[in-house]
C-alpha positions in Angstrom: -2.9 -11.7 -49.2 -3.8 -15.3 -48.5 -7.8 -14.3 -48.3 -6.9 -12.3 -51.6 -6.0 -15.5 -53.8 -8.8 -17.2 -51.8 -10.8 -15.0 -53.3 -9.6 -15.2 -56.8 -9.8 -18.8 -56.6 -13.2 -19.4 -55.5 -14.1 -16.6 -58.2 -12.2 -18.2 -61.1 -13.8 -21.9 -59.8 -17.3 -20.3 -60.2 -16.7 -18.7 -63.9 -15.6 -22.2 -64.8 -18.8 -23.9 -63.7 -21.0 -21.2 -65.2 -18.9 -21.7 -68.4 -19.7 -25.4 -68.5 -22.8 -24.9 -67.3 -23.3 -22.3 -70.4 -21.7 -24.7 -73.3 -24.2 -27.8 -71.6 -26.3 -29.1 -74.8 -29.5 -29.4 -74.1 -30.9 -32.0 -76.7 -33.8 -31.0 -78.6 -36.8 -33.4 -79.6 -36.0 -33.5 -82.9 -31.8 -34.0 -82.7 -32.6 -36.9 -80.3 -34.9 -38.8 -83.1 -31.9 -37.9 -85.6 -28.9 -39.4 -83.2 -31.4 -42.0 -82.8 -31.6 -43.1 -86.5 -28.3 -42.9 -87.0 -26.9 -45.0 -84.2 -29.4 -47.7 -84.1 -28.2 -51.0 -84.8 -31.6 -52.8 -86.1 -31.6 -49.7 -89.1 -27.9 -50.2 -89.6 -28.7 -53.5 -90.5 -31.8 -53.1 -92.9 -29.3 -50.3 -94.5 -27.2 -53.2 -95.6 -30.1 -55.3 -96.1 -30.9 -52.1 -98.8 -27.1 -53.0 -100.0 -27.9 -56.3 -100.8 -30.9 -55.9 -102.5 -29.4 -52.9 -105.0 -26.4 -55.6 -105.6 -29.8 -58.0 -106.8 -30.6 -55.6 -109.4 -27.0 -55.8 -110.8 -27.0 -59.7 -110.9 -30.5 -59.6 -112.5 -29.2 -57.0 -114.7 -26.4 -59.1 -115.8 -28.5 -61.9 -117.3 -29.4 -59.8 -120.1 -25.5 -59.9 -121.5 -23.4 -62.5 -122.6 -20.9 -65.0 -121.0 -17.3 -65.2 -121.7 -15.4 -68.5 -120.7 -11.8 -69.4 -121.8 -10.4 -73.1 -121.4 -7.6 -74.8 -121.8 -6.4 -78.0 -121.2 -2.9 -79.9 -121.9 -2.2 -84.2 -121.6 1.1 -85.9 -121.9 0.9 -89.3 -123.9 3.7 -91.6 -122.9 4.1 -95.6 -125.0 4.4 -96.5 -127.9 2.5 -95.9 -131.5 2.2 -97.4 -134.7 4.4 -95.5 -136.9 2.4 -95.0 -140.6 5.8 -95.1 -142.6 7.4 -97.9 -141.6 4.1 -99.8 -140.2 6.1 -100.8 -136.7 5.4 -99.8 -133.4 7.6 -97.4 -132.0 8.0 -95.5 -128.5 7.0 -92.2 -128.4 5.9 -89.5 -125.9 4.2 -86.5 -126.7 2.4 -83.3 -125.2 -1.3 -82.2 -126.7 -3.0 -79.1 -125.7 -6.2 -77.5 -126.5 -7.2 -73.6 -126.0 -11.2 -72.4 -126.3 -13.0 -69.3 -125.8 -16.8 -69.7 -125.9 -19.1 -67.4 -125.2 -23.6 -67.3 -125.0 -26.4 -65.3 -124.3 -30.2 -65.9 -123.6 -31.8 -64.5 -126.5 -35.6 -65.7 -125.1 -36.5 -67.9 -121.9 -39.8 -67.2 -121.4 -39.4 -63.3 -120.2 -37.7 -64.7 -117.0 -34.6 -62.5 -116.8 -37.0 -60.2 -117.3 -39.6 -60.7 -114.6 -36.5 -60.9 -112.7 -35.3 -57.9 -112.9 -38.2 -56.4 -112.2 -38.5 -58.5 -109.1 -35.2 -57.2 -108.3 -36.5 -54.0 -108.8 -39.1 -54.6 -106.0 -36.9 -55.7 -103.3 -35.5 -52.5 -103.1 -38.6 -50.7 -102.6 -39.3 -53.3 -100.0 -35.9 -53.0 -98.1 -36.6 -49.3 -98.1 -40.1 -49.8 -96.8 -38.8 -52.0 -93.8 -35.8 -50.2 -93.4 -39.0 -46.9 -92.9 -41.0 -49.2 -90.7 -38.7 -49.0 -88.3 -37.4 -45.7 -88.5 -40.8 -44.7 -87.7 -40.7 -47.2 -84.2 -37.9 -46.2 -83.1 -38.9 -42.3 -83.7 -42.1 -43.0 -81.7 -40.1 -44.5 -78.8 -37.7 -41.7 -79.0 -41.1 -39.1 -78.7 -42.6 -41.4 -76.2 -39.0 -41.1 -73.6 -38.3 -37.9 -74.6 -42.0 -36.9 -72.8 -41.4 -39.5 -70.1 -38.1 -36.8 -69.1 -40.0 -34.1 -69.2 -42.6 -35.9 -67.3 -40.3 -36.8 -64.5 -38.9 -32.9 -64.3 -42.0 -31.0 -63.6 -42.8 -33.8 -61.5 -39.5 -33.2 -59.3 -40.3 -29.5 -59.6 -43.1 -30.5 -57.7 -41.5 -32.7 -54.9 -39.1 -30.0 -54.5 -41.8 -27.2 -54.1 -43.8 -29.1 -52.0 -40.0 -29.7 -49.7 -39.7 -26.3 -49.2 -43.3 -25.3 -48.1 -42.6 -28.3 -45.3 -39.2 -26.7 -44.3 -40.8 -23.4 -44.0 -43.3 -25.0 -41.9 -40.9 -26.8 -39.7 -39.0 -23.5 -39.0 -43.0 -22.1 -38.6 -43.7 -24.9 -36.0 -40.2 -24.8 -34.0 -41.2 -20.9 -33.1 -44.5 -21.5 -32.5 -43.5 -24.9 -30.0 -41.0 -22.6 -28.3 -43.9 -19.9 -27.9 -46.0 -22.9 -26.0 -48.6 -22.5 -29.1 -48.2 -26.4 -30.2 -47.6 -29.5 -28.1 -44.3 -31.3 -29.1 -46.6 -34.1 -31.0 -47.3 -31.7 -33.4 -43.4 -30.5 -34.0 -42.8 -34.2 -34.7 -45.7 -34.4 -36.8 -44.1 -31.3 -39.0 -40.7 -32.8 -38.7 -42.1 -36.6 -40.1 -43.9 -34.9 -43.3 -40.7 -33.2 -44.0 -39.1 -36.4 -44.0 -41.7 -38.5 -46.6 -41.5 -34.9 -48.5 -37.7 -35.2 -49.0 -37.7 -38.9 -49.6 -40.8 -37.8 -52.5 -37.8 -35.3 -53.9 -35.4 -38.5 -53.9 -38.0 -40.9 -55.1 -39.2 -38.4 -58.2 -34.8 -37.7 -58.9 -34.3 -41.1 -59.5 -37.3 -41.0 -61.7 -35.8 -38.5 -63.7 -32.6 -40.5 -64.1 -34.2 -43.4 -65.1 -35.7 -41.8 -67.7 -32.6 -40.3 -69.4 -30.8 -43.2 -68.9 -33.9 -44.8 -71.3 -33.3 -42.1 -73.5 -29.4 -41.6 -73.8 -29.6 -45.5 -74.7 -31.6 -45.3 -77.6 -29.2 -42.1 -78.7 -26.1 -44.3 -77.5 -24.5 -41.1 -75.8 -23.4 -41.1 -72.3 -25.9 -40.0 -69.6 -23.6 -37.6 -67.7 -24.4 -34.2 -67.9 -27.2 -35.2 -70.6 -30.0 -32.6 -70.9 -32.9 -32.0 -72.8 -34.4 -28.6 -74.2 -38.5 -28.3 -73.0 -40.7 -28.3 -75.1 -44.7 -26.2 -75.1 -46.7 -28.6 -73.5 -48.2 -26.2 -70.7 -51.4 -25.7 -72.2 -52.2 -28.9 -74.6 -55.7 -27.8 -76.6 -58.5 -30.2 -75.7 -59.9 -29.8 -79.0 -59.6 -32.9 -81.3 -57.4 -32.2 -84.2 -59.2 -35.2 -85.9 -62.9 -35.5 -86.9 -62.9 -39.3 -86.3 -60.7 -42.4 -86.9 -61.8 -42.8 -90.3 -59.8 -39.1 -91.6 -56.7 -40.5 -90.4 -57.1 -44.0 -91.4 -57.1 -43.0 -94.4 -54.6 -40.6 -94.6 -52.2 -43.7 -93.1 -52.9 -45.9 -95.7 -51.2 -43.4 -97.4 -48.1 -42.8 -95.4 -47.7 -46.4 -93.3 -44.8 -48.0 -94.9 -46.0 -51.7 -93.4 -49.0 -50.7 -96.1 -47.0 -49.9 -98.6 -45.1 -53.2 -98.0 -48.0 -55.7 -98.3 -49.2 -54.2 -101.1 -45.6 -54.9 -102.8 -45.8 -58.0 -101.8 -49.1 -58.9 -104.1 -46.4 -57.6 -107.1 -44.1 -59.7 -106.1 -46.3 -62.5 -106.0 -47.8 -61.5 -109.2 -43.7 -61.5 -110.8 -43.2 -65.0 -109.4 -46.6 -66.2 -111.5 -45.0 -65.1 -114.3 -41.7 -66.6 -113.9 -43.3 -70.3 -113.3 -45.2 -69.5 -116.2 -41.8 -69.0 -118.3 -41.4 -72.3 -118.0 -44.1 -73.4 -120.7 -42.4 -71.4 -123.0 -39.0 -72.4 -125.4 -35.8 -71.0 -124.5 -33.3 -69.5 -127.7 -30.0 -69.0 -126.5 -27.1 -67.8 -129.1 -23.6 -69.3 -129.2 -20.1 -68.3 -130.6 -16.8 -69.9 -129.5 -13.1 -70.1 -130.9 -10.5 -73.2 -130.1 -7.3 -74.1 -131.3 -5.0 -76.8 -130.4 -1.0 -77.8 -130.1 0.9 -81.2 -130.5 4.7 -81.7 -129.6 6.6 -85.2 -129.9 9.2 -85.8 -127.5 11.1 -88.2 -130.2 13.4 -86.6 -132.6 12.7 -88.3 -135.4 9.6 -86.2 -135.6 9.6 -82.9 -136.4 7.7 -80.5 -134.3 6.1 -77.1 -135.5 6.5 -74.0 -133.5 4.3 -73.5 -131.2 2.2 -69.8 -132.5 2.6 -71.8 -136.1 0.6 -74.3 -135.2 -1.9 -72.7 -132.9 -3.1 -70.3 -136.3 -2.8 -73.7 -138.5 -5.5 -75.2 -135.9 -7.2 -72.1 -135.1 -11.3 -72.5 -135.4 -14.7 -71.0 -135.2 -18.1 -71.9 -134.1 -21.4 -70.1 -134.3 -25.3 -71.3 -133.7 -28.6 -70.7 -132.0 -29.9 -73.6 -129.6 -33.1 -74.0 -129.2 -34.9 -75.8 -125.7 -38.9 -77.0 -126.3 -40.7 -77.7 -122.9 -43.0 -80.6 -123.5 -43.3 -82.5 -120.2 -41.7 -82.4 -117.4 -44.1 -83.9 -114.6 -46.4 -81.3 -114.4 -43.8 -79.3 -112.2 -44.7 -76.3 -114.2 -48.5 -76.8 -114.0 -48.4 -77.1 -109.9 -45.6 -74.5 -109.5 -47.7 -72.2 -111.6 -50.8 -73.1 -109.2 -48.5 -72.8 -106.3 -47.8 -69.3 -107.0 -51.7 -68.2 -107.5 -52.5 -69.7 -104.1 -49.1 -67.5 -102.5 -51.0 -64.6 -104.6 -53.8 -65.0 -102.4 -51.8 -65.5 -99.2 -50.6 -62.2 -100.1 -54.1 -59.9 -100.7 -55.2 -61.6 -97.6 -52.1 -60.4 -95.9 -52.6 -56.9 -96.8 -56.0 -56.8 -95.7 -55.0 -58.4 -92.3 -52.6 -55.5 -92.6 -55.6 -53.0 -92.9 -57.6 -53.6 -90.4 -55.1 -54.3 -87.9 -54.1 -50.7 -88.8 -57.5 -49.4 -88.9 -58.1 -51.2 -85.6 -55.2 -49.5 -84.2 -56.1 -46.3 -85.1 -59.2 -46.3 -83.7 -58.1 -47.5 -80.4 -55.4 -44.6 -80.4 -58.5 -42.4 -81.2 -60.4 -43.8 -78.2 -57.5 -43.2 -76.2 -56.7 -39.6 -76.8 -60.8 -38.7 -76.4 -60.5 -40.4 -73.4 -56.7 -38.6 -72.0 -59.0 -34.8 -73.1 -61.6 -36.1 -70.5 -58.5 -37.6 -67.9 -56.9 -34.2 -68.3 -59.6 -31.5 -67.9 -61.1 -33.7 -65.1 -57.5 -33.1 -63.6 -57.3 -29.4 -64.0 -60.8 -29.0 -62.2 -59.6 -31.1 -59.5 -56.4 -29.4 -59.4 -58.1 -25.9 -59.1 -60.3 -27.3 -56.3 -57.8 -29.0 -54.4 -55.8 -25.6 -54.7 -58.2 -23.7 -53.1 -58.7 -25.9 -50.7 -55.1 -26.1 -49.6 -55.2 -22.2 -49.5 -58.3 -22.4 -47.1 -56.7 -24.6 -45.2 -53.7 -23.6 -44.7 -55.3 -20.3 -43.4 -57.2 -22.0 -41.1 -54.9 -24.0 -39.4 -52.4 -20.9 -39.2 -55.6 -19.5 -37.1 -55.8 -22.9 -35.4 -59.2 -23.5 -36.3 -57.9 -27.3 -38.4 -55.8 -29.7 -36.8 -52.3 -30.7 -38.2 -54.1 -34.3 -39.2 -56.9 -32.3 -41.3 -54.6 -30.1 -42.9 -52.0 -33.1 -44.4 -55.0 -34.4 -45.7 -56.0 -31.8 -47.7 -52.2 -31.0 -48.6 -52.1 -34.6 -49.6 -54.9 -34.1 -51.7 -53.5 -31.2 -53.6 -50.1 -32.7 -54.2 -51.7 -35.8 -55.5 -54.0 -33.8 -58.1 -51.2 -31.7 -59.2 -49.4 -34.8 -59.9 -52.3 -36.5 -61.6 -52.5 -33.2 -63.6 -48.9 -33.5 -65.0 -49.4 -37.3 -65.8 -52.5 -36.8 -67.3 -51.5 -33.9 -69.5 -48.3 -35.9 -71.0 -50.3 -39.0 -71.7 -52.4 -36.9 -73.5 -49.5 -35.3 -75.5 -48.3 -38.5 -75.9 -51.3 -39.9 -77.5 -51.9 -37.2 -79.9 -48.8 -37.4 -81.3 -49.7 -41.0 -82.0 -52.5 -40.4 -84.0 -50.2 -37.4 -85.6 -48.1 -40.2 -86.6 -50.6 -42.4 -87.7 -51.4 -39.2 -89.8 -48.1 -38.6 -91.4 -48.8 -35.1 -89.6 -45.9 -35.6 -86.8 -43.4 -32.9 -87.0 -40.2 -33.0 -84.6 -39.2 -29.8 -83.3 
């Protein structure tokens, strides 16, 4: 009976591993750039930089209407005053108070409030420009990690495999030392490239966890039981997807927001030349206010209107146009005016320091991929060479026609090319995704 629960326990133990193992996420490329855009702190902040600059528009907005302002003010008089009637001086105190509502609006100033909100306008378009610049970093480093996993799992597939084959051959070598075929030298020999294999499988594990901890901190998700989905990278085409650097420089100029944002930047420099040159011109501004006022004396041999009586009695109106004329105020105007053409220029040069550091850049990730298609099908013919010669030599020392020495050379040989291999064909992945990017072409799956 006891074996019988045993049983049932160790049965019900395993469904709830495979059941966890089952309902594991594994993270596709794409859902790890999305996580990553929405936890990141640096683009939480240019979203409320985006706020900010929308809440511009509104106070720029706001200078086209008019002003409202109420006032009031009260004084208490205490002495004495010379009474008209009687001609004496008598003591008095009394209580005076005022009320005004005046209001104004800029009817011309030189097309500033308009230039400004136009300007207004603009930082919003920049904000979202910056806020895309660095969506598109952080999406890069999310590809470049996400490969880096990957990277690291075939190449612990391949410590692993290459752990076995040296178990098998110690189990190979124990029979054959017992049978008198091998001196005990070469049993140890066996034993000690077991050893630097498993510590390869240990080395290449850590590797991997490294690399989704990297990752998992640019989602922000815990790295326990953190997986990723594989992506088709088995067979990468050597062919160039671009002509040259020239097709997709162009196509970035396009779709690069830092681009984009330079060029904004001239307009912006071209709306601040026009505000300094607003102040040549007159500003009209329109004005309309209302006031009223009441008295009380504190002595009763005055008599004191009610208070709504005499508010009506003193109530007023105001209405008028002002007009401001610029004629000199030490050429500030003149030099600000300058000022901006020069920052004008700053700008154009800006953008085309903008362009060919891009174009630059693009050509070196152009180099760079024709040169990983070269690195990688170099690796694959080394890789089938090596293989063969592993095979080869593995059969010969079986035979004992190799020594043990010979043959971890050539095994050496091959596990190294298969690794260069794998290294080789992510970098190359890696970099032609970049020019993809550069491209506006990248497409996360």
């Amino acid at each position: 009976k006891n074996k019988t629960l045993k049983t049932k326990f160790i049965l019900l133990l395993t469904l709830i591993v495979s059941l966890a193992s089952f309902s594991q996420k594994n993270w596709t490329l794409k859902e790890c750039v999305d996580q990553a855009l929405q936890k990141n702190i640096s683009i939480q902040q240019n979203k409320l930089s985006l706020e900010l600059a929308k809440k511009d528009v509104d106070i720029a907005k706001g200078n086209f209407l008019p002003n409202l302002n109420g006032s009031s003010s009260g004084r208490f008089g205490f002495g004495s005053i010379i009474d008209n009637i009687s001609n004496t001086r008598i003591s008095t105190d009394n209580f005076n108070a005022s009320f005004d509502l005046n209001s104004n609006i800029t009817l011309f100033n030189g097309f500033r409030n308009t230039n400004t909100f136009k300007q207004a306008q603009l930082g919003v378009e920049s904000s979202l420009l910056d806020l895309k610049q660095i969506e598109n970093d952080i999406s890069l480093s999310v590809v470049n990690t996400y490969l880096t996993v990957l990277f690291a799992k075939e190449n612990l597939e391949v410590a692993k495999v290459q752990a076995e084959i040296s178990t098998k051959q110690i189990e190979a070598a124990v029979a054959r030392f017992e049978a008198g075929s091998i001196a005990k030298g070469e049993l140890l020999n066996f034993q000690s490239t077991a050893a630097n294999d498993l510590q390869s499988v240990i080395i290449q594990e850590n590797a991997l966890n490294l690399a989704l901890l990297n990752l998992t901190q640019l989602l922000q998700e815990p790295v326990e039981n953190f997986e990723v989905a594989p992506i088709d990278v088995e067979t990468p085409s050597t062919n160039l997807l671009y002509a040259n650097s020239s097709s997709v420089y162009k196509k970035s100029l396009d779709y690069m927001p830092e681009i984009a944002r330079a060029e904004l930047a001239i307009d912006n420099a071209d709306f601040n030349i026009n505000l300094a040159k607003g102040f040549f011109l007159p500003t009209i501004t329109a004005f309309a206010g209302m006031g009223s006022g009441f008295s009380h004396r504190f002595n009763e041999i005055f008599s004191n209107d009610y208070f709504f009586k005499q508010l009506n009695d003193n109530l007023g109106y105001n209405i008028g146009v002002s007009l401001n004329i610029p004629i000199f105020n030490r050429f500030q105007t003149k030099n600000r005016v300058a000022q901006s053409h020069i920052n004008r220029e700053i700008s154009e040069t800006r953008l085309e320091g903008q362009k060919l550091q891009l174009k630059q850049t693009i050509e070196q990730a152009f180099l760079d991929v024709k040169s990983a298609i070269k690195t990688f099908e170099a690796a694959n013919i080394s890789l089938d060479a090596q293989e063969e010669a592993f095979k080869n030599a593995r059969e010969r020392y079986n035979y004992g026609a190799m020594t043990l020495f010979d043959f971890d050379l050539v095994r050496t040989r091959f596990v190294t090319a298969k690794s260069l291999m794998i290294r080789s064909k992510y970098d190359y992945v890696f970099k032609t995704k970049v020019l993809q990017f550069y491209s506006g072409e990248l497409v996360f799956e």
